[in-house]
C-alpha positions as CSV (number, residue, x, y, z in Angstrom):
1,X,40.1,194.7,28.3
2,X,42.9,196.0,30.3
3,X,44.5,194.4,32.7
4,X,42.7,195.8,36.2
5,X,39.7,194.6,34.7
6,X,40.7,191.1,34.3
7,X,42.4,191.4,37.8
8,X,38.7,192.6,39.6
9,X,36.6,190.1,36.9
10,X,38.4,186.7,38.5
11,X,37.5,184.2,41.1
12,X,40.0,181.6,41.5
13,X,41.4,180.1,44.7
14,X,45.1,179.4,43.5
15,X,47.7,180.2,40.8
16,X,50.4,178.0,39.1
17,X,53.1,179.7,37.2
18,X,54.2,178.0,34.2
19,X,57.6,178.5,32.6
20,X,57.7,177.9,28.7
21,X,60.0,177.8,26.0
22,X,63.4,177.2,28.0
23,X,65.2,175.4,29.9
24,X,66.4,172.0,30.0
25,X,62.6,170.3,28.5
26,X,63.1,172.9,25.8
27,X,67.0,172.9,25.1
28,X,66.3,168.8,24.9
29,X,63.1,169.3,22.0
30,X,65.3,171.6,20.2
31,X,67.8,169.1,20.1
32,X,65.6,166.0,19.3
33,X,63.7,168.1,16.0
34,X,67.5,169.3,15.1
35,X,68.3,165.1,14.9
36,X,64.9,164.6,13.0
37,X,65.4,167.1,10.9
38,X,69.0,165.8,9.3
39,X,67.4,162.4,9.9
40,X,64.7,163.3,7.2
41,X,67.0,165.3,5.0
42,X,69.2,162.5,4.6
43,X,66.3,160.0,3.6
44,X,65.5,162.9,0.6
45,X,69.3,161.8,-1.4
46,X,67.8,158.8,-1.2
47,X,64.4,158.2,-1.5
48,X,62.1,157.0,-4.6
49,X,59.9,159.4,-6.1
50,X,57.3,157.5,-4.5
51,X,58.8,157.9,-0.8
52,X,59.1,162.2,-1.5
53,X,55.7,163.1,-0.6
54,X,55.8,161.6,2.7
55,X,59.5,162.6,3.5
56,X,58.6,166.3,2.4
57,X,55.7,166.1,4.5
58,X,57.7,164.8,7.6
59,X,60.3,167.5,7.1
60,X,57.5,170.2,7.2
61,X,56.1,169.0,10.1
62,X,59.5,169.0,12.3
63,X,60.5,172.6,10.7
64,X,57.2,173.5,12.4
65,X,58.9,174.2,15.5
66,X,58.2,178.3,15.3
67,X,54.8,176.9,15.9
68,X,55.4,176.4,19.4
69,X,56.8,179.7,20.2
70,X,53.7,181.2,19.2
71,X,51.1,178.9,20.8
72,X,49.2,180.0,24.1
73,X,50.2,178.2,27.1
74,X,46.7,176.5,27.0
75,X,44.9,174.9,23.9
76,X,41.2,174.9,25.2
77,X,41.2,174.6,28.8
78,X,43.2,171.7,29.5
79,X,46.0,170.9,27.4
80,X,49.2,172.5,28.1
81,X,52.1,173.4,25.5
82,X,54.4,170.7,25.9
83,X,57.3,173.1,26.6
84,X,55.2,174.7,29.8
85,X,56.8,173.7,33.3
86,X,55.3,174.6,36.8
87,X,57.4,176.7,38.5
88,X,55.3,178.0,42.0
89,X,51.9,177.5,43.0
90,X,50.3,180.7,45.5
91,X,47.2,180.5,47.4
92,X,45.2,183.3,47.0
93,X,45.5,185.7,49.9
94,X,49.5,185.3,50.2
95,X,51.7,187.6,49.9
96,X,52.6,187.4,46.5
97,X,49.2,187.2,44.8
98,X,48.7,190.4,46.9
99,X,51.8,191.9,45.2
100,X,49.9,190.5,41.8
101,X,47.2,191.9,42.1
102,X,48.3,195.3,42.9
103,X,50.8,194.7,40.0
104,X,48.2,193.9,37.4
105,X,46.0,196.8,39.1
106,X,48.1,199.4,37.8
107,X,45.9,202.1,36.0
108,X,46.7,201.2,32.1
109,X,47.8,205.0,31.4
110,X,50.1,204.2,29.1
111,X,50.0,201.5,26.5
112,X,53.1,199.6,24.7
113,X,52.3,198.6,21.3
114,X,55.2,197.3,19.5
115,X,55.0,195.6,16.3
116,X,56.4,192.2,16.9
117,X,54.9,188.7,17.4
118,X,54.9,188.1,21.1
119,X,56.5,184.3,22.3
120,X,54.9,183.5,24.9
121,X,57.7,182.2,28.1
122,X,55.6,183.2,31.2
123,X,52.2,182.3,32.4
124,X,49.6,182.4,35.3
125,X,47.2,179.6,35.8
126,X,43.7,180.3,37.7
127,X,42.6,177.5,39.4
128,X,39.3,177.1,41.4
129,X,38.7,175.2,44.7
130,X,37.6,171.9,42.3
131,X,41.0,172.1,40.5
132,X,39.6,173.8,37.0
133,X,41.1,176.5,35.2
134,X,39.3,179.8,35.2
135,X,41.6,181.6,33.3
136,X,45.2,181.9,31.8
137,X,47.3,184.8,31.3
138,X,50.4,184.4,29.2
139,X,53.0,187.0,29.3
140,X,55.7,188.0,26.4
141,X,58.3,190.4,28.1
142,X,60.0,191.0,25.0
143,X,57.1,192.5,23.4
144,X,55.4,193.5,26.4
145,X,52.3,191.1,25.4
146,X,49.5,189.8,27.6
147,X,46.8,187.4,26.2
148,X,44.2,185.0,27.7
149,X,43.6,181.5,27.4
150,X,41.7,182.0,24.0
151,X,44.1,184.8,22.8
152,X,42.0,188.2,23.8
153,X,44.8,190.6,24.4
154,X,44.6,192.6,27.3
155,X,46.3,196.0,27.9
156,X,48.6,196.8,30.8
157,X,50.5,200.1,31.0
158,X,54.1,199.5,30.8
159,X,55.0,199.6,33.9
160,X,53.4,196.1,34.8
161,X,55.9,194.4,32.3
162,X,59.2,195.4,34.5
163,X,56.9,194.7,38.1
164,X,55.5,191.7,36.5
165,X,58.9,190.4,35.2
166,X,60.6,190.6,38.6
167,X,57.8,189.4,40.4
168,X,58.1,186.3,38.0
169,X,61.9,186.0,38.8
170,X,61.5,186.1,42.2
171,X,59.5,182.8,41.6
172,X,62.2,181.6,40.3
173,X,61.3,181.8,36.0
174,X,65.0,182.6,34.4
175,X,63.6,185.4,32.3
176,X,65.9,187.1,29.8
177,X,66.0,190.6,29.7
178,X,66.3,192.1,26.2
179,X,67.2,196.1,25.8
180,X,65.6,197.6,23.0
181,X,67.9,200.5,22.2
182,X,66.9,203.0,18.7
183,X,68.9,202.0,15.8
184,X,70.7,205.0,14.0
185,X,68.1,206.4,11.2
């Protein structure tokens, strides 16, 4: 699926934007596994033979934290990563889900594949009139990635990924723009 498709395939009746992976909720759970992480190394010096499993199994879990970059923004069609913050919500028919949608219209002429694993930092919620989500789209701009809610990828040329990104940072998401210049051979 490409992403006009998904664009003329939705009815929702408002979007929330979610910012993931940065800022302060992000810097502070960095911070907190960092802490749990030397807490639990410590306790290894230390511990009985019988108190290893468990303290091996706690330090696996915190050094887990990769896992989050590469979760969706939804798990099922509720639960939101924990890093995900609103940032705007737009009525459809406004002015900027008319600029989305002529965004994500874009004829998919020419495709980016580039052989990283997308982090997901940007998404759009669909919401109906009752308040459910109809659909997710989360964006990677550093690997020019977009997936749905149950991670089907859908194609957009590459010119979505610049529109889309300033559209995002008008809306306030501190996006980070990353140059990908050719290394020397």
């Amino acid at each position: 699926m490409h992403t006009p498709e998904y664009w003329r395939g939705l009815t929702f009746d408002y979007i929330i934007t979610y910012s993931l992976l940065r800022g302060p909720k992000w810097k502070h759970l960095l911070e907190a596994m960092r802490h749990e992480k030397d807490i639990s190394r410590r306790a290894l010096l230390t511990a009985t033979p019988a108190e290893l499993p468990e303290l091996r199994a706690r330090l696996k879990r915190i050094e887990r934290k990769n896992d989050l970059e590469t979760l969706l923004t939804t798990a099922g069609n509720q639960a939101y990563n924990i890093t995900a913050t609103p940032t705007d919500t737009l009525n459809r028919g406004s002015a900027e889900v008319e600029e989305l949608g002529r965004i994500l219209q874009t004829p998919c002429q020419d495709l980016l594949y580039l052989m990283c694993a997308p982090v997901f930092r940007d998404a759009l919620a669909f919401y109906d009139a009752e308040h459910r989500l109809v659909g997710v789209l989360n964006v990677c701009f550093g690997c020019s990635a977009i997936q749905t809610e149950s991670g089907q990828d859908v194609g957009a040329d590459y010119r979505v990924y610049d529109q889309l990104r300033k559209w995002f940072q008008r809306l306030g998401h501190q996006i980070e723009v990353v140059d990908y210049k050719e290394r020397p051979g």
